[in-house]
C-alpha positions as CSV (number, residue, x, y, z in Angstrom):
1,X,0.0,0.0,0.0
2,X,1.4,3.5,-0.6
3,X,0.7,7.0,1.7
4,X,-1.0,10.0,-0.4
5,X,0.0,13.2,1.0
6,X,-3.2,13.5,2.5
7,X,-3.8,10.5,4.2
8,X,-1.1,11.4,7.4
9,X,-2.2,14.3,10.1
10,X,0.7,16.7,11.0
11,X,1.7,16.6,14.3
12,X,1.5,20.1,15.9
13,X,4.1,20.9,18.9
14,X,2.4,21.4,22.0
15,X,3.3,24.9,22.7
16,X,2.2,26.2,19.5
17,X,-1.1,24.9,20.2
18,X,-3.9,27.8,20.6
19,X,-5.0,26.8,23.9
20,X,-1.7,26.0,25.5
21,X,-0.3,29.8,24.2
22,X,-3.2,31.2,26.3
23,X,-3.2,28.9,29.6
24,X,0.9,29.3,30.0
25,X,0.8,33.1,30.7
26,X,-2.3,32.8,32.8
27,X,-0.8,29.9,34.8
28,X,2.7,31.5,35.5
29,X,0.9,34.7,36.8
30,X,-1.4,32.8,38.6
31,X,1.5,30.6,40.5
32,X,3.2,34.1,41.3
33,X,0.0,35.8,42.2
34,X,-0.4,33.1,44.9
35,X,2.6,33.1,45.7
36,X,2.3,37.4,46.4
37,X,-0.7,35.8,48.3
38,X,0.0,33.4,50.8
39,X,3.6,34.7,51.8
40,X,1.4,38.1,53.0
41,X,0.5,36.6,56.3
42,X,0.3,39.5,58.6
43,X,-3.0,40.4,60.0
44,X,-4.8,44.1,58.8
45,X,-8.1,46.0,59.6
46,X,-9.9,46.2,56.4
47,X,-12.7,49.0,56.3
48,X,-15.7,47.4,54.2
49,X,-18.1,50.6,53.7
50,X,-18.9,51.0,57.3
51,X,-17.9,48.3,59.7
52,X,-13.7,47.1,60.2
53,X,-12.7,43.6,59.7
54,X,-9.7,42.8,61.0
55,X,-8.4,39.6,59.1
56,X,-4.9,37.9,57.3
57,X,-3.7,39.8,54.5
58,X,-3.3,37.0,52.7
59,X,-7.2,36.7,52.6
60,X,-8.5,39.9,52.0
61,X,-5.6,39.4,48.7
62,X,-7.0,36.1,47.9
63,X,-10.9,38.1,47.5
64,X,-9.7,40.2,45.1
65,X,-7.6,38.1,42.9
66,X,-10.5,36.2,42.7
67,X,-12.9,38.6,42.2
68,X,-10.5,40.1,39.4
69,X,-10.4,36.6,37.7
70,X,-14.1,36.6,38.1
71,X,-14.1,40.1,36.0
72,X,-11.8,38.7,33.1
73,X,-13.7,35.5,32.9
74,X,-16.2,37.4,32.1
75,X,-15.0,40.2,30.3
76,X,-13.9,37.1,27.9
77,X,-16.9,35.0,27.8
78,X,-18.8,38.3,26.7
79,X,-16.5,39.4,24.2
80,X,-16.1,36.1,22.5
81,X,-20.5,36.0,22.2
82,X,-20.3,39.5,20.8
83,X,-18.1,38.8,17.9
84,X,-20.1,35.6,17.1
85,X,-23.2,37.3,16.8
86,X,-21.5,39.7,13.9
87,X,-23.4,39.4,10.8
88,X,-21.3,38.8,7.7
């Protein structure tokens, strides 16, 4: 039997791969955000509107990196819908 041109997929490297490209950056900053996070281990009084919580550093950093990945989710998910709707 003989191979057509056709007939073999191409093998692409891993970290030319879409989805890898975007996870690497977001998992390196994620491993030194938490890093930032959890060597912050002091405790701080925290003023929400009106009353003062006094609580670890570390957690009052881990609500907002959370809420900010919260925010780019999505920021991401809704840009992504939009350009999909686009007529053409």
């Amino acid at each position: 039997m003989t191979q057509t041109g056709t007939d073999h997929k191409t093998h692409t490297p891993f970290l030319s791969r879409p989805g890898v490209r975007r996870l690497v950056p977001f998992a390196l900053i994620t491993a030194i955000a938490l890093v930032f996070i959890f060597e912050n281990r002091t405790s701080v009084e925290i003023r929400l509107l009106v009353p003062m919580v006094t609580m670890p550093l570390w957690g009052a950093l881990l609500i907002a990196w959370g809420l900010g990945v919260l925010a780019c989710v999505f920021t991401v998910r809704r840009r992504s819908n939009r350009h999909s709707r686009r007529p053409r």
